[in-house]
N, C-alpha and C positions, 0 to 999 in steps of 0.2 A: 235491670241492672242500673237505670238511670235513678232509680230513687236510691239500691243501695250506695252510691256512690254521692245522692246529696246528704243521706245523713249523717256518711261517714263527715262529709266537709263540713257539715255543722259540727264534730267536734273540734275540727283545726280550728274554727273561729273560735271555739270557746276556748281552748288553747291558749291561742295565741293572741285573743283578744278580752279575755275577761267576759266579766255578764255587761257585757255595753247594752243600751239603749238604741244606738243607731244604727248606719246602716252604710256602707261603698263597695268601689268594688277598686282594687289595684292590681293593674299588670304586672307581670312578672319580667325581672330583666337583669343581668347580670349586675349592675348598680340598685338593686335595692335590698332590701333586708327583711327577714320575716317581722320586725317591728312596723314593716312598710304596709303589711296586710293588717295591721291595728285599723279597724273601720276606723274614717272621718264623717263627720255630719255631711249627711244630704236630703235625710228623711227624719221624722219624726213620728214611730210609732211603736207601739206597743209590745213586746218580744218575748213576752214568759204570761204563763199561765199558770194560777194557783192551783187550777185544777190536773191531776196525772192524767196523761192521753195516751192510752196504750197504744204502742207500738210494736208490730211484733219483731224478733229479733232478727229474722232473714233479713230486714228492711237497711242493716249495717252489714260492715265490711270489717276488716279487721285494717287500724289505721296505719299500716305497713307503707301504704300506696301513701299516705299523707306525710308521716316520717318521711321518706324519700323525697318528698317535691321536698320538703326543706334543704334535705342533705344537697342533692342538685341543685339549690339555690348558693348555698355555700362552697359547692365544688367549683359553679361559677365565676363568684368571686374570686375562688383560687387561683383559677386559668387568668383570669384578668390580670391578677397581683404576676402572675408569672411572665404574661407578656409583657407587662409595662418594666417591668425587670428588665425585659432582654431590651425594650426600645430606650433606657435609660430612664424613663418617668418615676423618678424616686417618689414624687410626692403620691403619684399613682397606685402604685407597689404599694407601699404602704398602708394606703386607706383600702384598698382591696383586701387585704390580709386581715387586716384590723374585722372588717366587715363580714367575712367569712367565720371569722374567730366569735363574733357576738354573735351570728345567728345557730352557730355549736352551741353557746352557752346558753343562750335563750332553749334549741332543742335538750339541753342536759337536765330542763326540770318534767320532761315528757317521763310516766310512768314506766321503769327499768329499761329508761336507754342505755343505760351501761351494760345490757346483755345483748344491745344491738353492733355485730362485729362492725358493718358499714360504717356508722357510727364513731368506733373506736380508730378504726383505720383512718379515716377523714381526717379523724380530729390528731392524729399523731401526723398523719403525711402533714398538715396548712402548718401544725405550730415548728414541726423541724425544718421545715422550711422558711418560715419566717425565722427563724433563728438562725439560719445560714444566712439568709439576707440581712441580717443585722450586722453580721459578724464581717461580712465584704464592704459591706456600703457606710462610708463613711458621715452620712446626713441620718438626721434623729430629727421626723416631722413633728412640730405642733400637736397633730392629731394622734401620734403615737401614743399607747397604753401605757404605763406606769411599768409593769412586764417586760416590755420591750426597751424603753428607758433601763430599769434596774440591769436589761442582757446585755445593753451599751456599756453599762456603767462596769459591769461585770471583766468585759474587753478590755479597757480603758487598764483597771486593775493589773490585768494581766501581765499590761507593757511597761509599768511601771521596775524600777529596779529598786525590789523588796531588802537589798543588802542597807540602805541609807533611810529607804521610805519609812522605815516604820521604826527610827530613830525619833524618841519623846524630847520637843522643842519645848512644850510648853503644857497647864493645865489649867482650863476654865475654871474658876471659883466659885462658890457659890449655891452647887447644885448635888444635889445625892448623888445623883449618876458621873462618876468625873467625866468629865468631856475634854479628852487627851486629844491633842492638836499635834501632827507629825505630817511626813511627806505625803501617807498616803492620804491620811483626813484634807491636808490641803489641796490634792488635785481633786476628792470631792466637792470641794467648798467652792472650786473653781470650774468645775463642770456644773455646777446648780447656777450658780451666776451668771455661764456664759452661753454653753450650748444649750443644757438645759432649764434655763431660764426663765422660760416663760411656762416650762412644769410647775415649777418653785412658786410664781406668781400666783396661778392658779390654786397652789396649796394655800399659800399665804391668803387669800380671799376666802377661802373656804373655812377657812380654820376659824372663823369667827362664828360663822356655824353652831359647831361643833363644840370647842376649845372647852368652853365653861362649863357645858356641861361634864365633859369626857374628866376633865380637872376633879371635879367637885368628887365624880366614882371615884379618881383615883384614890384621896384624899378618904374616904370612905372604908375602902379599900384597905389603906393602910401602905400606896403604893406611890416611891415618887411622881410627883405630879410632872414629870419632865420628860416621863416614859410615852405623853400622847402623842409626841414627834413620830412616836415608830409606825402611829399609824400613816403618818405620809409615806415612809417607805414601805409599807407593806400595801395602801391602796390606793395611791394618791387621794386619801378621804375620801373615798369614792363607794357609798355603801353598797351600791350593787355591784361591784368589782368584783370579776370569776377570774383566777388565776387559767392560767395552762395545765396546770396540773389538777385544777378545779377545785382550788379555795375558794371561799366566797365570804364577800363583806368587807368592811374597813377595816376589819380584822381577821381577815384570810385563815376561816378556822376551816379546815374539814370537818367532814359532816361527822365524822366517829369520834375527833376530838373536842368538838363542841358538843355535843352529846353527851359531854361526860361531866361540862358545865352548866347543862340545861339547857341550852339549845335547842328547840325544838325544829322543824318541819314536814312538809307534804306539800304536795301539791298545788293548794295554796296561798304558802306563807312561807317562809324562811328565815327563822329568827338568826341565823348570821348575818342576814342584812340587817335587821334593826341594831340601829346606833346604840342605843341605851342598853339594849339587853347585848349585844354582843363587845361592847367597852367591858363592861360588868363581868364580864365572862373571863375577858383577854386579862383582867385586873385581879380574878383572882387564879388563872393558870401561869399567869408571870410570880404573884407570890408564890406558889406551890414553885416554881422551880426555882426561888429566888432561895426557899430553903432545900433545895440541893445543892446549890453550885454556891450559895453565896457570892457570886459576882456580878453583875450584872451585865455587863459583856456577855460572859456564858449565860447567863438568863435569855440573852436576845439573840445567841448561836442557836441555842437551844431552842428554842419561838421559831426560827427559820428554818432548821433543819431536824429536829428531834434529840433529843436527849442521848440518845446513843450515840450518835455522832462525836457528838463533844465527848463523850468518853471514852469513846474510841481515839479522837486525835489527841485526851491527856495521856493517854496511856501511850501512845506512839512517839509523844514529844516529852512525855515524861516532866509536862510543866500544866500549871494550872493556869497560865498569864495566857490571853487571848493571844496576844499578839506573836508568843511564842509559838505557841500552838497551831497559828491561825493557817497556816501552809496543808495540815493534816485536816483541814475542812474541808466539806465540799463546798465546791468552784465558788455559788452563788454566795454560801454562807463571810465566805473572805470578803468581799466587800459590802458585805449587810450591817457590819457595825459601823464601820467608816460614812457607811450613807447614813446612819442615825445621827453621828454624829456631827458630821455635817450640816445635816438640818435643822437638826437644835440648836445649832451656833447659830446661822442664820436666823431660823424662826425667835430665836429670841432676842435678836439686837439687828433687825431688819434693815433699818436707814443704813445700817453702818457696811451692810451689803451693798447698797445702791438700791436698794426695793422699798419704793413709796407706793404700798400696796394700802388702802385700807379696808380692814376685813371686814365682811358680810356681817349683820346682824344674826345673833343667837338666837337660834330657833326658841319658843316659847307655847308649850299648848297643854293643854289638858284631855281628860279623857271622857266618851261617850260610848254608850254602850249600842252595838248593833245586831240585833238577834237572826239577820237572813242573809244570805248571799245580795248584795247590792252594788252597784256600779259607783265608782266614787264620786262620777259627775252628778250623779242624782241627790248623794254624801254632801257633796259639795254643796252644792243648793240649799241642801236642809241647815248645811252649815253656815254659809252665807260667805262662801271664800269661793276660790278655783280649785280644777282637778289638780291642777300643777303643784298647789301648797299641800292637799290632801295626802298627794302621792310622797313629796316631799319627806311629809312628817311619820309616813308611817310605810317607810322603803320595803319592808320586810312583804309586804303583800307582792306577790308574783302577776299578777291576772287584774289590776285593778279595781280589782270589787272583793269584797267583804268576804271571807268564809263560812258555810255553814257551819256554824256551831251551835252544839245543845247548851252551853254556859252564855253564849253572848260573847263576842267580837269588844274588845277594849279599844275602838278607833282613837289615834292621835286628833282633835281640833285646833285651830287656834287659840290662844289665850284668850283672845280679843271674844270668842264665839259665846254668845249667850246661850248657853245650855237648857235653858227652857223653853227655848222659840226654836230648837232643835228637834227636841223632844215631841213638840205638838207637829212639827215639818212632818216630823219622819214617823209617827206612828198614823200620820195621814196618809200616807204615799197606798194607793191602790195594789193590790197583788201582782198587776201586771208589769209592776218595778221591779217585781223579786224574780226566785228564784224558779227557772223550768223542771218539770220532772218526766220523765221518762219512766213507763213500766217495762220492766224484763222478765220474763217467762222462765222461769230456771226450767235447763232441761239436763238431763239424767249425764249426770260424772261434773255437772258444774260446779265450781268452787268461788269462792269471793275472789281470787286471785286472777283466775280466768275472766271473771266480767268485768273486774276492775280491766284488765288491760286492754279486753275487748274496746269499752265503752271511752277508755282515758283517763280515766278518773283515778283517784289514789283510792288503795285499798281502806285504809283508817276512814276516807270521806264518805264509800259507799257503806262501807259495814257501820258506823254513827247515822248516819241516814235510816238504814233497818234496824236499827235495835238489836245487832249482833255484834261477832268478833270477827275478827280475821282471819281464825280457825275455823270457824262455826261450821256444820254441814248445812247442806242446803239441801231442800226438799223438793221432789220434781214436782214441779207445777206449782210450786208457789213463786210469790212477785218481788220482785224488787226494787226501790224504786232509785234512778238514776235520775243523779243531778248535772243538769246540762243546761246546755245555752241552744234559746231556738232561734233561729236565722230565716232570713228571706230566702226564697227560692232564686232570685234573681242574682243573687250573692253566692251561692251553693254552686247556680250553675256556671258562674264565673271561675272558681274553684276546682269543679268537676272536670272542665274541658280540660284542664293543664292535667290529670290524671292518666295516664296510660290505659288504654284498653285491655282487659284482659283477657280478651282473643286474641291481641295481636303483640306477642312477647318483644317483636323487634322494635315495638313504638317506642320515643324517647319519653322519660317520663315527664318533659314539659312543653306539653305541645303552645307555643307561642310564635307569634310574629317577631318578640323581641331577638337583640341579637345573643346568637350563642357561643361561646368562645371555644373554639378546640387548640386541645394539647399540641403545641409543636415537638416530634421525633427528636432525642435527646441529642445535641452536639459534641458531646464529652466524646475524645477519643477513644477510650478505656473500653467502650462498650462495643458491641453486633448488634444483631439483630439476628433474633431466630421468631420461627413462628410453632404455633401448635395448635392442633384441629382439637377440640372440645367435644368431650365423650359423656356418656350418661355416668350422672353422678358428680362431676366438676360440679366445681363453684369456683368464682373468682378468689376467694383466701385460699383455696388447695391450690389452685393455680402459681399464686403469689408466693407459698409455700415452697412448691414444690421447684421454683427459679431463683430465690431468692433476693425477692422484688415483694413492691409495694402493693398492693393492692387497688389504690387509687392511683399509680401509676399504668396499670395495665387499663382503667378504664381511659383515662386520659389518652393513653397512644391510641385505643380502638372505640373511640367516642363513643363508649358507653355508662351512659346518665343512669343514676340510681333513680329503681324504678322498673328497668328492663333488664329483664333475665338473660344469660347466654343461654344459646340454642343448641342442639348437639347438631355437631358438622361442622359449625363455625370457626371461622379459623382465627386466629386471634394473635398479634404484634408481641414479641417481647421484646429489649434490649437489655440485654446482658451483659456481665464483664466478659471481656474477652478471655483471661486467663481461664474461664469457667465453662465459655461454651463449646468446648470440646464435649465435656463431660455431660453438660444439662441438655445436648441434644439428643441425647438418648430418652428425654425422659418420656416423649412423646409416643415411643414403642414399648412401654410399660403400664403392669397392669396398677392398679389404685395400690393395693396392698403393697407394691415393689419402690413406687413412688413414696410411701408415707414411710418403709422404710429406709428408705435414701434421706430425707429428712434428718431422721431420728439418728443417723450416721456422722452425718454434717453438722449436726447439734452440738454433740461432743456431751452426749449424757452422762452425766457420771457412771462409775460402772458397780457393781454390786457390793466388792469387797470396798468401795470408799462410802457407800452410801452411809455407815454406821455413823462417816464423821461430816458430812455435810446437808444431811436431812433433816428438816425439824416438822412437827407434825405444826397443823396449825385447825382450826375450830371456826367454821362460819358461824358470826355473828349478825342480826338483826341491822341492815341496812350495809352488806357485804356486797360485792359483786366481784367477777374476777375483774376485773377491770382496774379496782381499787386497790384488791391485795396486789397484785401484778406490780403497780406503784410504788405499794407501800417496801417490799421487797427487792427489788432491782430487778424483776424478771419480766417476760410478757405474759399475756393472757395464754399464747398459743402454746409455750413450754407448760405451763401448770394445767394445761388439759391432758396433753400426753403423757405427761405423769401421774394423773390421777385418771386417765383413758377417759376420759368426756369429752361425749359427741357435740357438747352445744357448751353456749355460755349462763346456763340457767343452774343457779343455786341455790340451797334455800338454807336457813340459818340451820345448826345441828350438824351438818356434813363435817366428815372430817376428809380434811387437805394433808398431804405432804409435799412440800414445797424444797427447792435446794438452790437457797440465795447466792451461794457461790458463785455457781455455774453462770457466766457471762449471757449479757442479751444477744439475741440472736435475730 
């Protein structure tokens, strides 16, 4: 059991660390972050072999066990951001939340996490909560996201009184985009300055960056050049910036609507972080709506919220003027133009703010071609710069190191970098710089899809690796070869021991000396407390279901870490609304079938003679998940399974859905 469990941890370090060269080991502790497990230097040796070393498949595990130490790292943080709440430590709170939220987003490029419910549960309980905590607390840290900033900003809007505010004083000159100056633009202009302030700085330095080049697309493009402000409200220029909602890049495109502008990703690389290619993108999906709406207001309504929005609130306010309209948006979208333009005012007459920022130098480089999976610090070297500028120039790589590809990797270099003393670096570098392979045994019903997720690997990187498709059948007993990172044992078994036993269900999944924070029992009046014994067949989301509670709530009262399974017999803490628990303490004397339809009751499903008029069919697409549609529609994951009667969250492009947007979240 102890080897399958080291080679399972060699895929979390490839994971989470790229194809590195070195080697440590770090504790795990409520304050640190799975970017905290990226090895540091301690050693210096050799870690891939050019040669394939068959391994047989029993020797792994399926990385469930390793997903989990993540998510328990991040539910930790949670517990943290929640106590510091209760003991007043705003700046606490904060960075705990923040920090729970990056190691989601880091886990969200883990091969179909969006069909892991754990997963989706976590990642809805930290951000609705962080969003209640925005909304009470009146302090906005430094170290706050852009996200959490915009949900302030959003507040602030609210309190404002819209009868006077959005009376036009005045109109900037000069610019395609008019830049309308009113009550609401000015309490923007006044919150970047004052509380917000040193966000603004931070843009303002960055943008030099960026600026010239993002200008020059626009300009290309055929797109005012005054439109790259919106990338500070959309990222704070921040290319690896993963919304809440799980936008990504300096231009917050989802992954289906960047895809539609060429966009690519996997596993990886993610061309919504790369600056050039996803400005380029943003540059020509603002033209394409700029010839629908002709406005440019509704251009950047429509950029935040989609295009049906906004015509839905013309048609409601029976006006095509933002401003008129602007009540019939959603929440976010009403102050999303007012913070554009507020920015633009400032970012283009700075002094006259009081900001004597000067920006950062323009990025400058060329390209070089890399045919193997390689580390950037070895990149680097050949380059003759650091890993910090490497990573810099070319955000889009996920893992630090180079992709396998059959065409050749196009790496960003310095300007300054002599391309022929690169050239002779890196066609020198020994095989044991590159890439590890692993052989796989296919046995009888295995599919590329199956060993892709076994091993971690994205399915596109394993089937280009064999010289197949994604479809392809696979034949028993033939090989395949897997691209992996190989690790020290000393590192593995560092890893291993935080793993749960899987003889002993009640272990927690992170066995440490560090400290662990438990959930304190809810103080709201409103609520009881009931309990219920756990039968065969529960799972914690039936459970959460079937009470009308969270799911990372039930582990939190009964200090259960993802990782460890409920037991049957075990009794297990709920807290309830009171007005409820007359009813839901029966649910405990019911069989599964009686409980799920007690659900379905409470749901308030529509009923058959309305379904004509509020059902629409909908068509799984390539890089679908419920998780997304669920999103994309206003519903959850859990309503579109009972609708469509699915047992799990697994989909695969071709299926057809009927969906009913109507019908409120539940």
């Amino acid at each position: 059991m102890r080897e399958k469990i080291l080679g399972a941890a060699s895929v979390l370090l490839f994971l989470i660390g790229g194809c590195s060269s070195e080697q440590s080991t770090k504790e795990f502790s409520p304050d640190s972050t799975a970017a905290a497990l990226v090895p540091t230097p301690v050693q210096q040796a050799p870690l891939y072999s050019s040669q394939p070393k068959p391994i047989a498949d029993e020797n792994f595990v399926s990385n469930d066990s390793l997903i989990a130490l993540q998510l328990e790292q991040a539910r930790q943080h949670y517990l943290s951001a929640t106590r510091a709440e209760e003991n007043g430590d705003s700046l606490r709170a904060a960075q705990q939340f923040e920090q729970s939220i990056q190691i989601l987003n880091d886990l969200s490029y883990y091969p179909e996490i969006e069909n892991n419910q754990d997963f989706n549960d976590l990642s809805k309980t930290v951000i609705e909560d962080y969003e209640k905590y925005i909304r009470k607390t009146g302090i906005l840290e430094s170290t706050s996201s852009v996200f959490a900033l915009r949900e302030k900003l959003n507040i602030l809007s609210e309190q404002l009184d819209t009868a006077t505010a959005l009376q036009q004083k005045r109109v900037i000159s000069g610019t395609t985009i008019p830049l309308v100056i009113n009550g609401l633009v000015e309490q923007h202009i006044q919150f970047f300055t004052n509380r917000g302030r040193v966000h603004m700085e931070h843009w303002l330095e960055r943008s030099g960056k960026y600026f010239p080049m993002m200008k020059r697309i626009m300009r290309e493009e055929e797109v005012p050049e005054e439109i790259v402000y919106l990338a500070m409200v959309e990222s704070g220029l921040n290319p690896a910036a993963r919304s809440w909602a799980r936008a990504v890049g300096m231009w917050q495109f989802m992954r289906g609507t960047g895809s539609l502008y060429g966009l690519k990703g996997n596993f990886w690389y993610d061309d919504r972080r790369d600056v050039e290619k996803a400005t380029r993108a943003a540059a020509r999906h603002l033209k394409d709506l700029y010839e629908d709406f002709e406005d440019w207001y509704l251009v950047m309504a429509a950029y935040n919220s989609g295009p049906g929005n906004v015509y839905r609130a013309m048609r409601r306010s029976g006006s095509n003027d933002f401003w008129e309209m602007r009540r019939h948006l959603p929440r976010e979208t009403r102050s999303y133009v007012p913070s554009y333009i507020a920015v633009a005012i400032i970012g283009m007459n700075p002094q006259e703010y009081g900001f004597d920022i000067k920006p950062a130098d323009s990025l400058e480089y060329e390209y070089v071609t890399v045919d193997d999976c390689v580390d950037l610090e070895v990149l680097a070297d050949c380059a003759g710069t650091d890993v910090e500028t490497l990573h810099e120039l070319n955000p889009g790589l996920i893992h630090r190191c180079t992709p396998p590809t059959s065409g050749g990797f196009q790496l960003r270099v310095p300007k300054s970098t002599d391309k022929e003393i690169f050239n002779t670096k890196y066609a020198a570098l020994p095989e044991s710089k590159k890439m590890y392979w692993l052989t796989h045994v296919v046995r009888r019903g295995e599919t590329i899809q199956g060993v892709a997720r076994h091993y971690g690997v994205s399915q596109q990187v394993l089937a280009d690796a064999n010289g197949v498709t994604t479809r392809s059948r696979l034949k028993r007993g033939s090989r395949l070869m897997i691209p992996i990172a190989k690790t020290s044992g000393n590192y593995n078994a560092r890893i291993a021991s935080t793993l749960p036993s899987p003889d002993d269900k009640e272990q927690p999944a992170a066995r440490t000396q560090s400290r662990v924070v438990r959930a304190s029992t809810p103080v709201s009046g409103d609520r009881t407390k009931l309990t219920y014994k756990v039968k065969r067949g529960d799972t914690i989301g039936h459970i959460a279901e079937w009470y009308g509670v969270r799911a990372t709530d039930i582990r939190n009262w009964n200090n259960l870490p993802f990782g460890r399974k409920i037991v049957v017999g075990r009794t297990l803490n709920l807290w309830v609304s009171k007005n409820e628990a007359s009813a839901l303490s029966r649910i405990g004397n019911m069989t599964f079938a009686q409980k799920t339809a007690l659900v379905r009751k409470f749901e308030k499903r529509p009923t058959q003679e309305s379904v004509a008029d509020v059902s629409i069919p909908y068509l799984v697409k390539s890089g679908d998940s419920l998780d997304k549609i669920a999103q994309e529609h206003g519903v959850t994951v859990r309503q579109i399974q009972r609708w469509n009667n699915l047992r799990s969250s697994r989909i695969t492009p071709g299926n057809k859905l009927v969906l009913y947007p109507s019908v409120r979240k539940v």
